[in-house]
C-alpha positions as a Markdown table, in Angstrom:
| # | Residue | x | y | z |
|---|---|---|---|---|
| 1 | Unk | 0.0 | 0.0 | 0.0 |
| 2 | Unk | 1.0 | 3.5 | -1.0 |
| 3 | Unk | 1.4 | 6.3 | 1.9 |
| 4 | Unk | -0.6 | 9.1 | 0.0 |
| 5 | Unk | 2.1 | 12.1 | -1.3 |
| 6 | Unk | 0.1 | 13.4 | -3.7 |
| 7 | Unk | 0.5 | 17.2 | -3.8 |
| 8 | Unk | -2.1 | 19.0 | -1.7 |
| 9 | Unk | -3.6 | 15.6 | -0.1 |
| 10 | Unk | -4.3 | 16.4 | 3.5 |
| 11 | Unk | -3.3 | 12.8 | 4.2 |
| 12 | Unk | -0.1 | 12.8 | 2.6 |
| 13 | Unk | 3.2 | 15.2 | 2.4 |
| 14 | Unk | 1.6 | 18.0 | 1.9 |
| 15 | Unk | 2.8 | 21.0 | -0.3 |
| 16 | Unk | 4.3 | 21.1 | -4.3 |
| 17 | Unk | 8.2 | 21.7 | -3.5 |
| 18 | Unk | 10.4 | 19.9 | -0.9 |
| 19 | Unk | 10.5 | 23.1 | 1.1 |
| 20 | Unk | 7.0 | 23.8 | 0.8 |
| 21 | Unk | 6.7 | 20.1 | 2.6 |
| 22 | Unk | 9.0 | 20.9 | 5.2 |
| 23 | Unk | 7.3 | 23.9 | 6.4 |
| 24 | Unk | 3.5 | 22.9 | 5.9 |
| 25 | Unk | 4.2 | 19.1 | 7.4 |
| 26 | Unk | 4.5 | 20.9 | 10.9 |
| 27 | Unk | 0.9 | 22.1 | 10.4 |
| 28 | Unk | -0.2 | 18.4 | 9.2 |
| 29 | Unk | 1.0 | 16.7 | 12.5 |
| 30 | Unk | -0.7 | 19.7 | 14.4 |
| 31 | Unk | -3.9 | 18.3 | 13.2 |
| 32 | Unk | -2.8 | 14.9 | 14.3 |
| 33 | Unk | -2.3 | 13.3 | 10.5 |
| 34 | Unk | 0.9 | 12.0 | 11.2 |
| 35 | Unk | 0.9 | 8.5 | 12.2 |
| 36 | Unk | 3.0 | 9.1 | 15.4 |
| 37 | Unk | 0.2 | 11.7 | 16.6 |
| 38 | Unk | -2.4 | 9.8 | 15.0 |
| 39 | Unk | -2.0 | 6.0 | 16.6 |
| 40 | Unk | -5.4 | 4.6 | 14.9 |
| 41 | Unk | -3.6 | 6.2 | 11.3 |
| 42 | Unk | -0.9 | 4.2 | 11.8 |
| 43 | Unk | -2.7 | 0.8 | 12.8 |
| 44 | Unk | -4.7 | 1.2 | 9.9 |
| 45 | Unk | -1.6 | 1.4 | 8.0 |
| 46 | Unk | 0.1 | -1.9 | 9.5 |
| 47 | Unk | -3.6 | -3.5 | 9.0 |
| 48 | Unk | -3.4 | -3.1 | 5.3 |
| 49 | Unk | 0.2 | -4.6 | 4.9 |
| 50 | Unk | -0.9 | -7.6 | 7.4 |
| 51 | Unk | -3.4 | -8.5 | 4.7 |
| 52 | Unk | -1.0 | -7.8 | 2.1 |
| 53 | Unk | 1.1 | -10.1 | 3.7 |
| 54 | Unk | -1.7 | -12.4 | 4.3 |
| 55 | Unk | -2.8 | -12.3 | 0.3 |
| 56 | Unk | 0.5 | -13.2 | -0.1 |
| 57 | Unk | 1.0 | -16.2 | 2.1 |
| 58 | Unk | -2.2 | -18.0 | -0.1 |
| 59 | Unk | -0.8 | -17.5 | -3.2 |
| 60 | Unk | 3.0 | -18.9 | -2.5 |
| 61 | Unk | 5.2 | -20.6 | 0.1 |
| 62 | Unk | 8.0 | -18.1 | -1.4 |
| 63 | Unk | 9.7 | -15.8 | 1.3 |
| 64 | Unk | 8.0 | -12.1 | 2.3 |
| 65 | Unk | 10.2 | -9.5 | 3.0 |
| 66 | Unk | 7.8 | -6.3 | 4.3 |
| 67 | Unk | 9.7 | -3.1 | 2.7 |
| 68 | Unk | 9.1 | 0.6 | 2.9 |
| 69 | Unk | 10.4 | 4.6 | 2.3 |
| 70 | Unk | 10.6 | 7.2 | 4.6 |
| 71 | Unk | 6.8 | 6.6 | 6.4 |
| 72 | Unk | 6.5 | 3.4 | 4.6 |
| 73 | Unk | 9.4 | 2.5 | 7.0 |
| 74 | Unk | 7.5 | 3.6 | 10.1 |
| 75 | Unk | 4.9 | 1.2 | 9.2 |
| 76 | Unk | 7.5 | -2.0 | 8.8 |
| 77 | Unk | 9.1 | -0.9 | 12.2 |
| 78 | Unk | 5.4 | -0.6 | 13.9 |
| 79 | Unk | 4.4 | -4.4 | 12.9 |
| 80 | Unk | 5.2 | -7.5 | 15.3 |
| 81 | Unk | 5.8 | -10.4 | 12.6 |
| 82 | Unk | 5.7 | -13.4 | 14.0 |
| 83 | Unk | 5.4 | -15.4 | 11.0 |
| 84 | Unk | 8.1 | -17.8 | 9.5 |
| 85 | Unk | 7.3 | -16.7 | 5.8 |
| 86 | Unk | 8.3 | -13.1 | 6.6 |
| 87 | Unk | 12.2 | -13.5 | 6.0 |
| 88 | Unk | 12.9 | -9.8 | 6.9 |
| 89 | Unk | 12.5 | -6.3 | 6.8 |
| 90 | Unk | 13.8 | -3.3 | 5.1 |
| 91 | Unk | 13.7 | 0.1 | 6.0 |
| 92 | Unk | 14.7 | 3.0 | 3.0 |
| 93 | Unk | 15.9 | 6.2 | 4.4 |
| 94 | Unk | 13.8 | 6.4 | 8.1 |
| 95 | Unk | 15.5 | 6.4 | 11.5 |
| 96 | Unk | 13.8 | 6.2 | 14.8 |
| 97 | Unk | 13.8 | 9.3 | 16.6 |
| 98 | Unk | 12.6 | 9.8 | 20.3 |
| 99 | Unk | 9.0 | 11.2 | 19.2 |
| 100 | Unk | 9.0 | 7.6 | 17.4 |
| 101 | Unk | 9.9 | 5.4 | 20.1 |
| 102 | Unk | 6.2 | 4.4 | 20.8 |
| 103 | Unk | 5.7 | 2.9 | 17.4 |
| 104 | Unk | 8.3 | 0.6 | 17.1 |
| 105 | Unk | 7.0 | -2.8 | 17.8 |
| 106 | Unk | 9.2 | -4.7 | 15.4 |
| 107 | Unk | 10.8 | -8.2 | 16.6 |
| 108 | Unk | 14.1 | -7.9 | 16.6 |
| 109 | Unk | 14.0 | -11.9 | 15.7 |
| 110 | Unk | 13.4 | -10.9 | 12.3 |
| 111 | Unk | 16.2 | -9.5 | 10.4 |
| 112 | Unk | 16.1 | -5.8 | 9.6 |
| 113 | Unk | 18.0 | -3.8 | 6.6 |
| 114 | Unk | 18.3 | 0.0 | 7.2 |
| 115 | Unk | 19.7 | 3.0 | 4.8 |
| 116 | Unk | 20.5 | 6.2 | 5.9 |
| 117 | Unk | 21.7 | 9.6 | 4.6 |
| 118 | Unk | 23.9 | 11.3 | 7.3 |
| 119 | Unk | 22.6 | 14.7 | 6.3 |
| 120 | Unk | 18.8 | 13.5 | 5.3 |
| 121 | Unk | 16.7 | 16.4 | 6.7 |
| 122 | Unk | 13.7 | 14.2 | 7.0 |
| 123 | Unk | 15.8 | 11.8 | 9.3 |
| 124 | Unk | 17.8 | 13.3 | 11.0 |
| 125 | Unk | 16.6 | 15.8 | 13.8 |
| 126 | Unk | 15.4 | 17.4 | 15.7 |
| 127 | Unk | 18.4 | 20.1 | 14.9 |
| 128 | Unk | 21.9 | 18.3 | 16.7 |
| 129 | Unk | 20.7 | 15.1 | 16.1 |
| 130 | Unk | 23.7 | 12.8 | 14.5 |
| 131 | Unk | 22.6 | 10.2 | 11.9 |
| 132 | Unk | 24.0 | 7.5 | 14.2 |
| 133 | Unk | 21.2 | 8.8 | 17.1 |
| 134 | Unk | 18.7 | 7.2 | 14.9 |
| 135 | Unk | 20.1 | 3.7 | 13.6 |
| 136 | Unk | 17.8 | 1.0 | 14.9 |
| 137 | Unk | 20.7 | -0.5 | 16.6 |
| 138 | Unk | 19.4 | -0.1 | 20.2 |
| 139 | Unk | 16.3 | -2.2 | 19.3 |
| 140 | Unk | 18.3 | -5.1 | 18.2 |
| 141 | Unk | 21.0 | -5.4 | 21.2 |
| 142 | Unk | 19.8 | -8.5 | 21.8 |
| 143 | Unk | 20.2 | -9.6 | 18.6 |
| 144 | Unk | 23.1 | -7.8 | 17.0 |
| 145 | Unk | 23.0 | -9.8 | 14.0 |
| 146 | Unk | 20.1 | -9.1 | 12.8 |
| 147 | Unk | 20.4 | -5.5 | 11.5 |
| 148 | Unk | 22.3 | -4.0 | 8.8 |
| 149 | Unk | 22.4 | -0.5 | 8.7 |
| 150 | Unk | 23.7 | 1.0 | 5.8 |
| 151 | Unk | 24.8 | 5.3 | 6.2 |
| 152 | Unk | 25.4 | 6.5 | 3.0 |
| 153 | Unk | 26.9 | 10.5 | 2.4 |
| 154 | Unk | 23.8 | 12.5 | 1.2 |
| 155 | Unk | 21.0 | 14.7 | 2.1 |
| 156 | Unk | 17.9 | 13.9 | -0.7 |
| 157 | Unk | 15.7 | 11.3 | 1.0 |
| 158 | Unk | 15.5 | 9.4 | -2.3 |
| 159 | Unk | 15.2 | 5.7 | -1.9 |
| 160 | Unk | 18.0 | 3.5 | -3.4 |
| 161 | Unk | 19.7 | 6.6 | -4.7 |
| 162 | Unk | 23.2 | 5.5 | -4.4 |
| 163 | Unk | 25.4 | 2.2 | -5.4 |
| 164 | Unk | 26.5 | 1.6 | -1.9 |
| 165 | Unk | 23.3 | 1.5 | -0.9 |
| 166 | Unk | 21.8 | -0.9 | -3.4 |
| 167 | Unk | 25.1 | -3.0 | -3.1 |
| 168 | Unk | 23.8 | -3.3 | 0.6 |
| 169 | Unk | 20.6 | -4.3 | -0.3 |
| 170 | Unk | 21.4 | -6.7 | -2.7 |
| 171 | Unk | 23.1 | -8.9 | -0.9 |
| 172 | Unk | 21.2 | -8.8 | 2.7 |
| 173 | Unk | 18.3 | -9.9 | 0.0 |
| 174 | Unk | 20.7 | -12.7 | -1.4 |
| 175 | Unk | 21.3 | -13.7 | 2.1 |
| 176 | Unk | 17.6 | -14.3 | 2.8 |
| 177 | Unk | 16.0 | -15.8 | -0.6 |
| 178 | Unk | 18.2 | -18.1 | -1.9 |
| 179 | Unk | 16.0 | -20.1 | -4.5 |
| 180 | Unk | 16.8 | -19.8 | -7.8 |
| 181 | Unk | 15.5 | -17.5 | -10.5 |
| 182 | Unk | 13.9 | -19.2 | -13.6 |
| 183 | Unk | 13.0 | -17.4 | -16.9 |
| 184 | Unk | 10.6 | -15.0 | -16.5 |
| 185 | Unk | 10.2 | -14.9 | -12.6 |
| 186 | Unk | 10.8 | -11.6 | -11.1 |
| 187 | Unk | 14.1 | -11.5 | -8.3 |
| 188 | Unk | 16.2 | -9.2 | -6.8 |
């Protein structure tokens, strides 16, 4: 499911330019559109992808991994996957800041992929705040091994945006579906 960024959509990123979006999203979460603010938003949210997920499961035995950008990423990080067939997560350019701590709920059992910018406006603050500050490594100290976190140098908040990046990707994805690609079947 697609958060909703259409321009001028009271339920997405609102504004036409990236500065307009900055300045008006402060207005957006006053009226409690934001997930954080807006808790039943946000369940609504992880309800959708659970029957995703569910669709999924009846049409193949093949592994899930729950992905998402920005917000998307707030929704992986707020679902509690217990569920074999869901191999992993992976999270595109979203930390988790202190006014986000509530709405992690993620199982740390379940491996996690992470990219960051170290400059990414929409990450990393409030103003002081270092890139590091919002890694999602204090969630998985019990389980170390079951995060990568990738920082790349930046500041667009584009998904995928750089090589190092999708080098990252491609091979925590390798590391969790390992069948083999025939003609005509989509992969990684």
């Amino acid at each position: 499911p697609e958060f909703v960024t259409r321009s001028g959509n009271k339920m997405g990123c609102p504004g036409g330019s990236e500065e307009e979006m900055r300045r008006l999203s402060g207005a957006r979460a006053a009226e409690g559109i934001y997930q954080a603010i807006n808790p039943a938003r946000l369940a609504a949210r992880a309800q959708d992808v659970a029957a995703v997920i569910q669709w999924l499961k009846a049409l193949t035995p093949l592994p899930i991994i729950v992905s998402g950008h920005s917000e998307g990423c707030r929704t992986v990080y707020s679902l509690h996957l217990n569920d074999a067939q869901v191999v992993g997560g992976a999270c595109i350019k979203q930390g988790l800041q202190k006014p986000y701590e509530h709405t992690w709920r993620w199982n740390p059992a379940v491996p996690m992929w992470q990219s960051l910018e170290e400059f990414d406006p929409w990450v990393v603050f409030p103003e002081g705040t270092n890139v590091a500050d919002v890694t999602f490594a204090r969630r998985f100290e019990q389980a170390p091994q079951n995060l990568t976190t990738v920082i790349v140098p930046g500041n667009t908040h584009f998904p995928l945006n750089q090589e190092a990046e999708r080098a990252s990707l491609r091979q925590w994805l390798n590391q969790r579906v390992r069948s083999t690609l025939t003609p005509g079947q989509n992969g990684f």
